[in-house]
MIVEXFI-163295 format. One record per residue: chain; x, y, z of N, C-alpha, C, O in turn. Coordinates in Angstrom, 3 decimals, padded with zeros to 6 digits, always signed. Example, Ala and Ser with C-alpha at 12.3 -4.5 7.8 and 13.67 -1.06 7.14 Angstrom:
// residues 2
PT_c_n_px_n_py_n_pz_ca_px_ca_py_ca_pz_c_px_c_py_c_pz_o_px_o_py_o_pz
PT_A_+013.190_-005.690_+007.800_+012.300_-004.500_+007.800_+013.200_-003.300_+007.800_+014.236_-003.319_+008.465
PT_A_+012.850_-002.250_+007.080_+013.670_-001.060_+007.140_+012.900_+000.030_+007.870_+013.409_+001.138_+008.039
END
This chain:
// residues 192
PT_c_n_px_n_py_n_pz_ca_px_ca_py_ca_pz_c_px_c_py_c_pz_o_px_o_py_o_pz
PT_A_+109.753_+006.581_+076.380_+108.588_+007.449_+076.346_+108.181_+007.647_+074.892_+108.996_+007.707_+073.971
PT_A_+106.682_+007.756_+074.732_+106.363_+007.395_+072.923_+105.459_+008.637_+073.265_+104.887_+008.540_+074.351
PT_A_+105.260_+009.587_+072.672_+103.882_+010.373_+072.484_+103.016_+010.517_+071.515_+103.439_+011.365_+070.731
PT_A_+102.204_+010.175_+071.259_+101.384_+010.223_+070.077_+100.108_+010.980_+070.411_+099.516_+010.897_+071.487
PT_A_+099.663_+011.902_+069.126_+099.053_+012.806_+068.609_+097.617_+012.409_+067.984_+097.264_+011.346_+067.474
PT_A_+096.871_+013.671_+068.202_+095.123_+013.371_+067.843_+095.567_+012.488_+066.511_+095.780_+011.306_+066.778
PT_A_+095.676_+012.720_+065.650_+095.850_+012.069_+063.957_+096.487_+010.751_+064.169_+096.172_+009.926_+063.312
PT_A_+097.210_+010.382_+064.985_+098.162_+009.305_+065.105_+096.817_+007.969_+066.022_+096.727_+006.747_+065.903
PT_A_+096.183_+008.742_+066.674_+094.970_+008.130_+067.286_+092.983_+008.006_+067.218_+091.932_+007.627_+067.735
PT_A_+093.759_+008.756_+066.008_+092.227_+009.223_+065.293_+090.958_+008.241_+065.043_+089.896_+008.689_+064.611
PT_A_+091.122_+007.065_+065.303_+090.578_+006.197_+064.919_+090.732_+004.855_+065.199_+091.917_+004.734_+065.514
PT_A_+090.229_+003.860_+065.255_+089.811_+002.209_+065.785_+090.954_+001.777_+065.015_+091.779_+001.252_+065.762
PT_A_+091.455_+001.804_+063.348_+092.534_+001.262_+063.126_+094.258_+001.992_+063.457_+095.436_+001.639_+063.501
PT_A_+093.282_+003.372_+063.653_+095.404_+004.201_+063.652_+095.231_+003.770_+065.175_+096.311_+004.144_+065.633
PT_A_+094.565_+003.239_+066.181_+095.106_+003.110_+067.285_+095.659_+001.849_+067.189_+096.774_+001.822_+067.711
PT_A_+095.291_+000.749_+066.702_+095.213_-000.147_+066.714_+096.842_-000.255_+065.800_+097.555_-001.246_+065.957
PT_A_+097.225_+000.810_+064.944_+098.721_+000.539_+064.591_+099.331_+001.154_+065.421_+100.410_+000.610_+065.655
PT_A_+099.075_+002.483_+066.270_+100.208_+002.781_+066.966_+100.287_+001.436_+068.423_+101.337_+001.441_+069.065
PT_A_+099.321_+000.516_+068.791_+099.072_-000.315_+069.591_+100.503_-001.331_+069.158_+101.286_-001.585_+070.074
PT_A_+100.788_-001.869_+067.786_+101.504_-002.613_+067.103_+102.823_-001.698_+067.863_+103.459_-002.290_+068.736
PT_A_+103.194_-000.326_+067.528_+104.487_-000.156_+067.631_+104.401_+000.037_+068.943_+105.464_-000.143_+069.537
PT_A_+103.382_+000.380_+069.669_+104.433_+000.305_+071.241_+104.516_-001.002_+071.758_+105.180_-001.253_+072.764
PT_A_+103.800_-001.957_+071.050_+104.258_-003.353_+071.426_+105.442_-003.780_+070.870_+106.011_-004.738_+071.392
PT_A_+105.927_-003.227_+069.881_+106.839_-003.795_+069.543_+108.012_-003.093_+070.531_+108.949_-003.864_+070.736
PT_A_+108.116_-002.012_+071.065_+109.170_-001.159_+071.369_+109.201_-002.046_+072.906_+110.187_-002.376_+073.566
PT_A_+108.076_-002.229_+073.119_+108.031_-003.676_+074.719_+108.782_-004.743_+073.960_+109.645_-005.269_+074.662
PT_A_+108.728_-005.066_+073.116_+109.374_-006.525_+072.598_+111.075_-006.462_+072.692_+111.982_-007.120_+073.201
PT_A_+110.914_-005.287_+071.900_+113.230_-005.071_+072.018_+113.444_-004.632_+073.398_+114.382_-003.887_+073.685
PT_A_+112.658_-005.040_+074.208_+112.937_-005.002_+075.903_+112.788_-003.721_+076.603_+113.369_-003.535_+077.672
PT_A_+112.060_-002.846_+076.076_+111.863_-001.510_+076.579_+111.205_-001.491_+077.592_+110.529_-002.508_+077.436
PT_A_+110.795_-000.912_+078.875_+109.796_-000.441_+079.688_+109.237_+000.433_+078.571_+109.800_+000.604_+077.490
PT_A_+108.175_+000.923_+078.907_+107.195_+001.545_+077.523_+106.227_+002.542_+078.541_+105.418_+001.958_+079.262
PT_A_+106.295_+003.823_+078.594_+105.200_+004.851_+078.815_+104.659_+005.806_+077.327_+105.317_+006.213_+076.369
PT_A_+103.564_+005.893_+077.572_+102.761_+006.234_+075.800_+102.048_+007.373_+076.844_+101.475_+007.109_+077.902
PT_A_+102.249_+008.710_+076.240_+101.474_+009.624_+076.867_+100.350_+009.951_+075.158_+100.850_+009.764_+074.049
PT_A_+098.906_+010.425_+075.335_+098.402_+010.186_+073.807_+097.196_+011.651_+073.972_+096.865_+012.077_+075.079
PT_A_+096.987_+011.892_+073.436_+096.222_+013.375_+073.104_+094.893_+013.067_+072.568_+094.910_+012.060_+071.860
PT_A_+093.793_+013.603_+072.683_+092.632_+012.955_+072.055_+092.362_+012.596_+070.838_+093.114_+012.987_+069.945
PT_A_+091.717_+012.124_+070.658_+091.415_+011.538_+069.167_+090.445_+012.616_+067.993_+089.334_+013.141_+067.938
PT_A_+091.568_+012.521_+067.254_+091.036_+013.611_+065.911_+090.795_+014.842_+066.633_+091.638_+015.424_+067.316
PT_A_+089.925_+015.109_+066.498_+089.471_+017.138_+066.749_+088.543_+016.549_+067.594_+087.386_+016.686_+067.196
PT_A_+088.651_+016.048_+068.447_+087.640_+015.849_+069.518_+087.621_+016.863_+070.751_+086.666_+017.171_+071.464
PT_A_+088.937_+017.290_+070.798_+088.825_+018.840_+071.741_+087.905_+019.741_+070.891_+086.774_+020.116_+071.199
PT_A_+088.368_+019.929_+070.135_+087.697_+021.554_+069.471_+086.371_+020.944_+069.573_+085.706_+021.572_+070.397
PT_A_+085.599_+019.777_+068.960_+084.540_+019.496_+069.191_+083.711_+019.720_+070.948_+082.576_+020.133_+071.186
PT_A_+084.611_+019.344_+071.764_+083.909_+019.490_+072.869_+083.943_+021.181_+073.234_+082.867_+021.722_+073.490
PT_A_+084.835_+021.752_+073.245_+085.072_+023.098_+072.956_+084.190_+023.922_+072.703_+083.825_+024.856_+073.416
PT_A_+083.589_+023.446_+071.098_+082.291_+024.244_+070.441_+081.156_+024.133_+071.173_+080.475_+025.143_+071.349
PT_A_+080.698_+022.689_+071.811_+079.612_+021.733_+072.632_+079.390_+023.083_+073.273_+078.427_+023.848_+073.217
PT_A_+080.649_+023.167_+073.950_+080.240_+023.771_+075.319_+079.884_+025.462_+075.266_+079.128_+026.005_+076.071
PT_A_+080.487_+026.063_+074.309_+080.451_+027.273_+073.662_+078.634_+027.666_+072.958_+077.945_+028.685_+072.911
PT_A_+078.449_+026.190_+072.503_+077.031_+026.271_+072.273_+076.192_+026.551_+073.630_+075.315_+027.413_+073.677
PT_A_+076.445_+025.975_+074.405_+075.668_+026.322_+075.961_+076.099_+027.465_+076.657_+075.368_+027.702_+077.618
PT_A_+077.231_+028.430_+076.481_+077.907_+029.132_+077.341_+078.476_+029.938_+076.382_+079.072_+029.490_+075.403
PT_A_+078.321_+031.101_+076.616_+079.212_+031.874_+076.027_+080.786_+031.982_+076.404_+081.857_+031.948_+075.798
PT_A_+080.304_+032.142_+077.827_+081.898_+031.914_+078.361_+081.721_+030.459_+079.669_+081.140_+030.651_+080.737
PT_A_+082.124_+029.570_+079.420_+081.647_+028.157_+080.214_+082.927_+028.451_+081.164_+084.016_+028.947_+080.874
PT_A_+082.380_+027.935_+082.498_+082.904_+028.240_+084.042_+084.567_+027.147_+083.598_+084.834_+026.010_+083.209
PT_A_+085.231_+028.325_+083.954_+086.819_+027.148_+083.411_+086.653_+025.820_+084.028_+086.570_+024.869_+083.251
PT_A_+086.601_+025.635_+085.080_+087.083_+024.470_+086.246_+086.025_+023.145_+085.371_+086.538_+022.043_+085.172
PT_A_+084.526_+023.432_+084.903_+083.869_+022.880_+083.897_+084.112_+022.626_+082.920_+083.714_+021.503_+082.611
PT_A_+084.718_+023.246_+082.035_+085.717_+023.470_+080.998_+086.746_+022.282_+080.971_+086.784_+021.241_+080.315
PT_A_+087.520_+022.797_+081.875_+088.498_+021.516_+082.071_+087.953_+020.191_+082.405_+087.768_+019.233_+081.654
PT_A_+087.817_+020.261_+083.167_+086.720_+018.958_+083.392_+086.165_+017.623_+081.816_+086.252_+016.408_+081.639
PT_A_+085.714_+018.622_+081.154_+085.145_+018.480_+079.535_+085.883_+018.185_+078.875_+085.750_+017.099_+078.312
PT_A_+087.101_+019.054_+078.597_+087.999_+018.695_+077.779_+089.114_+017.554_+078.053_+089.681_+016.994_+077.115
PT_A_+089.262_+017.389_+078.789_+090.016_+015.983_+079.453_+089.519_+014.704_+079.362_+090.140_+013.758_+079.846
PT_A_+088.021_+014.514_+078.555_+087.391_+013.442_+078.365_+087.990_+013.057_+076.764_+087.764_+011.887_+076.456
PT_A_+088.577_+013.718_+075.915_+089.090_+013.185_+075.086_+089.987_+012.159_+075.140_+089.985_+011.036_+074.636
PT_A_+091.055_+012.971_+076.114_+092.354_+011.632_+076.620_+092.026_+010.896_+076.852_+092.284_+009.953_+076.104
PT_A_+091.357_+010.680_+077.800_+090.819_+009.381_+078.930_+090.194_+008.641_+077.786_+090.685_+007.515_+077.857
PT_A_+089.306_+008.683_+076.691_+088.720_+007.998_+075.692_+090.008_+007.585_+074.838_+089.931_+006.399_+074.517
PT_A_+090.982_+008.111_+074.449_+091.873_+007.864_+073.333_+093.129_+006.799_+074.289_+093.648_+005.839_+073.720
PT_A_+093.546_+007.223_+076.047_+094.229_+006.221_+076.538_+093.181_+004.571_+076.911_+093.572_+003.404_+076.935
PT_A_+092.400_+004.896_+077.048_+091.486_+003.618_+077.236_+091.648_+002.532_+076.512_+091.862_+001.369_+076.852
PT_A_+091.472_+003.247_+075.013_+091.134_+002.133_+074.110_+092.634_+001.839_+073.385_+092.844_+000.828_+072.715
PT_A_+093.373_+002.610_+073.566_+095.273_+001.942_+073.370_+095.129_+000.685_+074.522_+095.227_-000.520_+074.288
PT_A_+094.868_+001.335_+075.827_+095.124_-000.018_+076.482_+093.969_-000.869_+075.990_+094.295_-002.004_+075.643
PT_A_+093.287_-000.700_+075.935_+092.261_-001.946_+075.243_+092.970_-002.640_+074.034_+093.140_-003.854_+074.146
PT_A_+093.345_-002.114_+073.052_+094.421_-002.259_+072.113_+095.291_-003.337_+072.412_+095.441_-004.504_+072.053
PT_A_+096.011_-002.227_+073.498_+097.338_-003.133_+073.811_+097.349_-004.720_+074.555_+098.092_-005.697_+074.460
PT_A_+096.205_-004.426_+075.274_+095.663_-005.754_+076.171_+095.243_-007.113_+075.226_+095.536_-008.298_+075.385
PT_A_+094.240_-006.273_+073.926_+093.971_-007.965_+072.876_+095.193_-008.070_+072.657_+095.478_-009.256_+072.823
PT_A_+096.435_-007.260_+072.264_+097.518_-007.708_+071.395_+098.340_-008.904_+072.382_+099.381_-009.460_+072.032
PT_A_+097.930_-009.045_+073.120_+098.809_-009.745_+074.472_+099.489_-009.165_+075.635_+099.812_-009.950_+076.526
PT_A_+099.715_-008.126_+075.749_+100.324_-007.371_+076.469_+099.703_-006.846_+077.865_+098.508_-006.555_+077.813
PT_A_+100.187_-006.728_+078.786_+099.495_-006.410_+079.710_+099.564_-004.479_+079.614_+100.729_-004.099_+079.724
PT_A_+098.715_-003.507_+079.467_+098.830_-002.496_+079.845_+097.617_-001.624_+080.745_+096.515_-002.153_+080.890
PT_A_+097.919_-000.153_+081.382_+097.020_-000.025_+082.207_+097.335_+001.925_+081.642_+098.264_+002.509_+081.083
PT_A_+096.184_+002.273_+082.107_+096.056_+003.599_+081.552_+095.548_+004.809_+082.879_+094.581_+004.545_+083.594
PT_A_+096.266_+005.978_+083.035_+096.365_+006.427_+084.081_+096.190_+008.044_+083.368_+096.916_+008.512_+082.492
PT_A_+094.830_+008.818_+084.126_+094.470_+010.206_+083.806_+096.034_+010.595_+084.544_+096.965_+009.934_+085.004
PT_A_+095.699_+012.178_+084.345_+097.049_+013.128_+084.350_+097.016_+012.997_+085.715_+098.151_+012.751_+086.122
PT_A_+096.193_+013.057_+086.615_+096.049_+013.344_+088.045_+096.119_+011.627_+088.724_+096.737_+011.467_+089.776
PT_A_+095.700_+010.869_+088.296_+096.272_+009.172_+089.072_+097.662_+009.380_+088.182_+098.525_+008.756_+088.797
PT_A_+098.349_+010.088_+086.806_+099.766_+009.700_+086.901_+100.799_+010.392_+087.694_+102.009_+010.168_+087.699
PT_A_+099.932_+011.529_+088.563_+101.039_+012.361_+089.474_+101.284_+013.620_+089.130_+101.769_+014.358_+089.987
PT_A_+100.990_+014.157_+087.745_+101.136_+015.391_+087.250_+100.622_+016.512_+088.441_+099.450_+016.412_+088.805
PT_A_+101.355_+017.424_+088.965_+100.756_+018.305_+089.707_+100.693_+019.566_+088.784_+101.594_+019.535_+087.946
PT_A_+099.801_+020.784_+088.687_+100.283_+021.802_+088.138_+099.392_+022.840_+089.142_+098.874_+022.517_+090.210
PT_A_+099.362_+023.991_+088.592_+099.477_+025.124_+089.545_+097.573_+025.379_+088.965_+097.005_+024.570_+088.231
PT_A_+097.025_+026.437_+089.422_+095.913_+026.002_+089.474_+094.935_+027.142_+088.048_+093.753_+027.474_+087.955
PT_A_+095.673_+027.311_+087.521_+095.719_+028.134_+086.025_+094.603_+027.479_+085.350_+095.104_+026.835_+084.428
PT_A_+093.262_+027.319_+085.356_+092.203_+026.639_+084.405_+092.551_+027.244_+082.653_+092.666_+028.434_+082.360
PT_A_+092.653_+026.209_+081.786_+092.646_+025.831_+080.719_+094.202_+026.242_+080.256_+094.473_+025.961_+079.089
PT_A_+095.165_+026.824_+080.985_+096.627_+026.744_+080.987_+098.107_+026.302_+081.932_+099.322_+026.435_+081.791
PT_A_+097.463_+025.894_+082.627_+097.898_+025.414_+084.046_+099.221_+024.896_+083.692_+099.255_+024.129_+082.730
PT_A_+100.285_+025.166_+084.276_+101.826_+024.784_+084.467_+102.281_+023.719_+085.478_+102.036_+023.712_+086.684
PT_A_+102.837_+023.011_+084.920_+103.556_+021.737_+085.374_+103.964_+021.855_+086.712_+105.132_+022.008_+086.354
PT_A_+104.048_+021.924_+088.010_+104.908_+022.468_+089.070_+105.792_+021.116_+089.342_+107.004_+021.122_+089.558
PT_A_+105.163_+020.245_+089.304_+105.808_+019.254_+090.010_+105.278_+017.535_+089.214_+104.344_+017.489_+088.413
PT_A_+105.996_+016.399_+089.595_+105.423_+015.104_+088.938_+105.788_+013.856_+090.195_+106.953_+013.712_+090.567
PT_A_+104.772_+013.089_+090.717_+105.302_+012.449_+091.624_+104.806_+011.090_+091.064_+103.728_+010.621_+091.429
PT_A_+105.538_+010.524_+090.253_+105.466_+009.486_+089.228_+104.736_+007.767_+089.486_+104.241_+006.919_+088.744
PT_A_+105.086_+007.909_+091.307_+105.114_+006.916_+092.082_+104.662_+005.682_+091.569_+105.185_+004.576_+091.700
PT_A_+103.213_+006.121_+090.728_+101.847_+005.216_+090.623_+102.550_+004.349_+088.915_+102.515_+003.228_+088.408
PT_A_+102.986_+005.388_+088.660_+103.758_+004.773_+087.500_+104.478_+003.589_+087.363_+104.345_+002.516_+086.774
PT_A_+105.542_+004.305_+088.336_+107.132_+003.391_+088.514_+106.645_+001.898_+088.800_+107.074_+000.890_+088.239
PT_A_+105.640_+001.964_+089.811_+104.725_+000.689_+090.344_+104.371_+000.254_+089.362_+104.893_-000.823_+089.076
PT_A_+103.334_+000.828_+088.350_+102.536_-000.261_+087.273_+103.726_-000.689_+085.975_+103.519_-001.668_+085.257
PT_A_+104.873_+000.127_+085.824_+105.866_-000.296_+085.274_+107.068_-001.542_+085.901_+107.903_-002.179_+085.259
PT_A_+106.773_-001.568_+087.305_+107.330_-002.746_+087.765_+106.499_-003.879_+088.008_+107.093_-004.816_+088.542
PT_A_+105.192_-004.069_+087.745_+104.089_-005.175_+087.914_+104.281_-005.704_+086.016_+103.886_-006.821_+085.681
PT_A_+104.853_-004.831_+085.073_+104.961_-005.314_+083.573_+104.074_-005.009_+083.098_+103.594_-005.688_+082.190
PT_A_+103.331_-003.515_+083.657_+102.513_-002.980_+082.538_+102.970_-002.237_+081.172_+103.633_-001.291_+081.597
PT_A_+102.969_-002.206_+080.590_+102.721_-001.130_+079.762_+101.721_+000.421_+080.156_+100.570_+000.306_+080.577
PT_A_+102.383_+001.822_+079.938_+101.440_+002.371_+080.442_+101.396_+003.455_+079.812_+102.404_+004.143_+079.654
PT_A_+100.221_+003.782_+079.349_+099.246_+004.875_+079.122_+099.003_+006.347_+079.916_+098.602_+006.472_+081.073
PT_A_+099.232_+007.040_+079.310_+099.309_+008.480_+080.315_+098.303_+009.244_+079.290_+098.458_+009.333_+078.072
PT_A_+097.086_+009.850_+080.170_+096.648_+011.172_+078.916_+097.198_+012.345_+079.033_+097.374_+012.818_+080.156
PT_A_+097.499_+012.898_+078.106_+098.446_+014.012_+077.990_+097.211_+015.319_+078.610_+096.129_+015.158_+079.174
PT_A_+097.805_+016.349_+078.286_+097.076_+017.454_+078.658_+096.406_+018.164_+079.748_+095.722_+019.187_+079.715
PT_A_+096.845_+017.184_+081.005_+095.963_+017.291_+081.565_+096.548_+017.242_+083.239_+097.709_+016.849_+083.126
PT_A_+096.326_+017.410_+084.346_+096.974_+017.721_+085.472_+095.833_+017.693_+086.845_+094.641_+017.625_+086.546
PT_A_+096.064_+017.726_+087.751_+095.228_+017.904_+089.168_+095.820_+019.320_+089.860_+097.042_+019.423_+089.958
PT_A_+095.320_+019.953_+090.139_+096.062_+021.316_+090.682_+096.140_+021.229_+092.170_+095.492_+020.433_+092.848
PT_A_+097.023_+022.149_+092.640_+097.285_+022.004_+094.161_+096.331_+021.928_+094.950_+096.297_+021.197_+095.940
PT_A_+095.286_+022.837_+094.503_+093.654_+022.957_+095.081_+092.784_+021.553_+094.712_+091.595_+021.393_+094.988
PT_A_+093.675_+020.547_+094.008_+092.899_+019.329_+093.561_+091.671_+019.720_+092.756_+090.651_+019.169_+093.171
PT_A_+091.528_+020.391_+091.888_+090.922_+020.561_+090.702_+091.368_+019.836_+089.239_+092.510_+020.201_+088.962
PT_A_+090.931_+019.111_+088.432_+091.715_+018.391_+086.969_+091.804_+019.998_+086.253_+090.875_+020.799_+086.348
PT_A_+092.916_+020.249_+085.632_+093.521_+021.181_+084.896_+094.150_+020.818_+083.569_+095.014_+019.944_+083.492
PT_A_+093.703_+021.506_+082.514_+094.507_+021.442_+081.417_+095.693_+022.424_+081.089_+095.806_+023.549_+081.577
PT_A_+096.612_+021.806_+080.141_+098.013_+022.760_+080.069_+097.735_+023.620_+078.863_+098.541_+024.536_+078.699
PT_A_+096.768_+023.511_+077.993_+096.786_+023.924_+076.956_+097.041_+023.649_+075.781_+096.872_+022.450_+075.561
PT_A_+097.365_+024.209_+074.938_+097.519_+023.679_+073.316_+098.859_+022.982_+073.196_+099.707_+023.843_+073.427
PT_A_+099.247_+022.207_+073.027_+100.584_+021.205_+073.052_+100.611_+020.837_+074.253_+101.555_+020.060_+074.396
PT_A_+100.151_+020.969_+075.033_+100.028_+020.290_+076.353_+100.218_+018.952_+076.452_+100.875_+018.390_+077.329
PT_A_+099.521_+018.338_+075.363_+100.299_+017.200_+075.295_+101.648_+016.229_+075.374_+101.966_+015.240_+076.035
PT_A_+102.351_+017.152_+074.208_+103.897_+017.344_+074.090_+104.285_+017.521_+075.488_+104.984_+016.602_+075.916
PT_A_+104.011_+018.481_+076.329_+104.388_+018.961_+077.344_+104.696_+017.833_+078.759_+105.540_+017.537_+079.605
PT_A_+103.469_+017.540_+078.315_+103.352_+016.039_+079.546_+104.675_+015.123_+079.289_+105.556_+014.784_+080.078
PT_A_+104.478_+014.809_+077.731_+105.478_+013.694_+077.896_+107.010_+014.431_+078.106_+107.778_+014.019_+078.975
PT_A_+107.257_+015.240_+077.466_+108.607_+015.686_+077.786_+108.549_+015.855_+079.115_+109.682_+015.664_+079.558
PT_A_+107.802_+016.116_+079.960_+108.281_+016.566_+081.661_+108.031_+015.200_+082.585_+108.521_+015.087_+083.709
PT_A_+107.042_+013.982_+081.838_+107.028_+013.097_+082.549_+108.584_+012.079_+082.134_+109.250_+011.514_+083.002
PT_A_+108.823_+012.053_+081.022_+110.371_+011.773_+080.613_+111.105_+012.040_+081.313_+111.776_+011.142_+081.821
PT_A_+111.353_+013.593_+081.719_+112.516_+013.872_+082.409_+112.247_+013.235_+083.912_+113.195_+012.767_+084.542
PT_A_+110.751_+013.242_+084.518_+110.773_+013.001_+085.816_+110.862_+011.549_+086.296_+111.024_+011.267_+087.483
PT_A_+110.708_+010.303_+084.953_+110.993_+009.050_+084.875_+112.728_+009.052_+084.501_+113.305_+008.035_+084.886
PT_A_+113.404_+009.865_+083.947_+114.695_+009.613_+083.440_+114.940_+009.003_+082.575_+116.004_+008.386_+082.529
PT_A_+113.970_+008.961_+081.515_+113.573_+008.294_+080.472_+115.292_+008.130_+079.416_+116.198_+008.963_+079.393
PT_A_+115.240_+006.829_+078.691_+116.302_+007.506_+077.971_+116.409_+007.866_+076.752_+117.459_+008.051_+076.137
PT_A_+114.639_+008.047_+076.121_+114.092_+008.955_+075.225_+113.294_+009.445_+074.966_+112.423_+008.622_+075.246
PT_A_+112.609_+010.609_+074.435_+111.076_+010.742_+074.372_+110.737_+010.590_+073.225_+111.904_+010.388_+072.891
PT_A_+109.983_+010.462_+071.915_+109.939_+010.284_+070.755_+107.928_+010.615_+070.925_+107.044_+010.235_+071.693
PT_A_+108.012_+011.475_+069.769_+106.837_+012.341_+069.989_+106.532_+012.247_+068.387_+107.180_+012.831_+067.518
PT_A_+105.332_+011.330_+068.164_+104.991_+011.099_+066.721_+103.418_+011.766_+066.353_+102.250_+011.485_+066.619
PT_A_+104.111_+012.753_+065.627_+102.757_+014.091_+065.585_+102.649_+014.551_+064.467_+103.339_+013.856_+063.722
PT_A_+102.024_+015.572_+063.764_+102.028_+015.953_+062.550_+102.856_+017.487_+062.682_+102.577_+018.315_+061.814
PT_A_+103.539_+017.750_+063.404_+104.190_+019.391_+063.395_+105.504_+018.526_+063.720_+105.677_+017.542_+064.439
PT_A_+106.302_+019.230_+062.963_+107.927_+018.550_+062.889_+109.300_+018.935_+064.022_+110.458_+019.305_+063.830
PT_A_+108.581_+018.665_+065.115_+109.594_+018.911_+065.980_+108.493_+019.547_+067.609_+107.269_+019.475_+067.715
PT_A_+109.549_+020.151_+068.699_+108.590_+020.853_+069.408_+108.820_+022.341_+069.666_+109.894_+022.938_+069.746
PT_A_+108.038_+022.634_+069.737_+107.921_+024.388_+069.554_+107.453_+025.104_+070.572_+106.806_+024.533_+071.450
PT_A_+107.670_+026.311_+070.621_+106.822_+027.507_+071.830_+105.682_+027.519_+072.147_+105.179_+027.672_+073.260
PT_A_+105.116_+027.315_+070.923_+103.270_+027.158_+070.729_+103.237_+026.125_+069.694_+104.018_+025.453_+069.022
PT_A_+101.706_+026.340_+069.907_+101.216_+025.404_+068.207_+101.603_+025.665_+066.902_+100.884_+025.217_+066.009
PT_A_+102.514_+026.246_+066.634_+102.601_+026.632_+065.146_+101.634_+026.484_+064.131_+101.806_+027.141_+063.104
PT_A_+100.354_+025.527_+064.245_+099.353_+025.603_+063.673_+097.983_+026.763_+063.787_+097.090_+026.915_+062.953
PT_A_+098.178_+027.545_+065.194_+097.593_+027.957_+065.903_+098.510_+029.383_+066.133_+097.859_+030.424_+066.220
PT_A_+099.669_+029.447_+066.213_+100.680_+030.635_+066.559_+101.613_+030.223_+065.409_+102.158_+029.147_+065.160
PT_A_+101.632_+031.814_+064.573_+102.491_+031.456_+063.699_+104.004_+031.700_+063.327_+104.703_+031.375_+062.367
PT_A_+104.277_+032.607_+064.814_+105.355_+033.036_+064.985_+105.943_+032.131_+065.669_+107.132_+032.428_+065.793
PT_A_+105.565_+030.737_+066.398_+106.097_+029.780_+067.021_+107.451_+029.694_+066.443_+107.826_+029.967_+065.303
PT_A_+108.285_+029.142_+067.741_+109.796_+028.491_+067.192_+109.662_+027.450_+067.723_+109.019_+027.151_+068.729
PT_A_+110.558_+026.581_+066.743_+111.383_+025.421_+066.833_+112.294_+025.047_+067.911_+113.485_+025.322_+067.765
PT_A_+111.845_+024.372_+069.128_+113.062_+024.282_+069.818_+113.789_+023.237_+069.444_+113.193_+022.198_+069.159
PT_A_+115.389_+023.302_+069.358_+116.165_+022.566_+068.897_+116.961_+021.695_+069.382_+117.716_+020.944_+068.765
PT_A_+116.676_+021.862_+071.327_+117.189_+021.085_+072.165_+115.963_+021.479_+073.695_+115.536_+022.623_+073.852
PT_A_+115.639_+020.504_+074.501_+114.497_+020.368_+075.138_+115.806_+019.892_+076.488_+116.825_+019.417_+075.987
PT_A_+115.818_+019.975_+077.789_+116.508_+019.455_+078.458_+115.860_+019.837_+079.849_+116.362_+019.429_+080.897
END
């Protein structure tokens, strides 16, 4: 499991290097899941968009909006990954199984039914997950919130049995909150 971060995907060439290392991590014989977060500040951008039209914009809309970052930033990895030779395929939070509870713009993980995964990982894909993001019991798309990202891959890890997660971001480790955003955040020092 690889997770990579808005900054890590910010752009046509940083995708195009993190594209290099998850090919390479397929090469030393890995199965390979890449969960990836939108590109640059493209949340807060859609965020403001919508803030410009709404003072307070209808959550379930909201979410909806903000989940177009991922889906743009897993696309073009697999586009990435596909010129490099590789076969890969890219799957929103809700085709990867993520269930969460029906919380608009904080919604909690309840459950992961990976199925669609395990499959495109046994056909020799490579695969793409957008982070942040979930289908709720009521089948609504839901976001987890700020690290939500992080969140995905550590819980889709555990629900694949991954036998690592490696999360390449600009905050040094994973924490309670954003520490960029919450400044009393802690450091967790073991995730299990």
């Amino acid at each position: 499991m690889q997770k990579y971060g808005g900054t890590s995907v910010g752009d046509a060439e940083r995708i195009r290097v993190v594209a290099g290392r998850v090919v390479a991590a397929r090469k030393a014989g890995h199965d390979v899941v890449v969960v990836v977060s939108a590109m640059g500040q493209q949340t807060d951008e859609l965020m403001a968009m919508a803030h410009l039209l709404s003072v307070t914009p209808n959550a379930r809309e909201l979410d909806l909006l903000l989940t177009a970052g991922e889906r743009i930033a897993m696309s073009l990895l697999a586009i990435a990954i596909n010129d490099a030779g590789y076969p890969a395929a890219s799957y929103t939070g809700s085709q990867a199984g993520i269930i969460t509870d029906t919380s608009h713009g904080q919604a909690k993980i309840i459950d992961i039914r990976p199925g669609r995964i395990v499959e495109s990982l046994g056909r020799g894909n490579i695969v793409i997950v957008a982070g942040f993001q979930g289908v709720s019991t009521a089948y609504d798309v839901t976001t987890l919130g700020r690290g939500g990202s992080d969140t995905t891959a550590v819980a889709l890890a555990a629900a694949l049995d991954a036998e690592f997660c490696e999360i390449y971001t600009d905050v040094p480790g994973v924490f309670t909150a954003d520490p960029r955003v919450v400044p009393d955040a802690r450091k967790l020092h073991a995730v299990s």
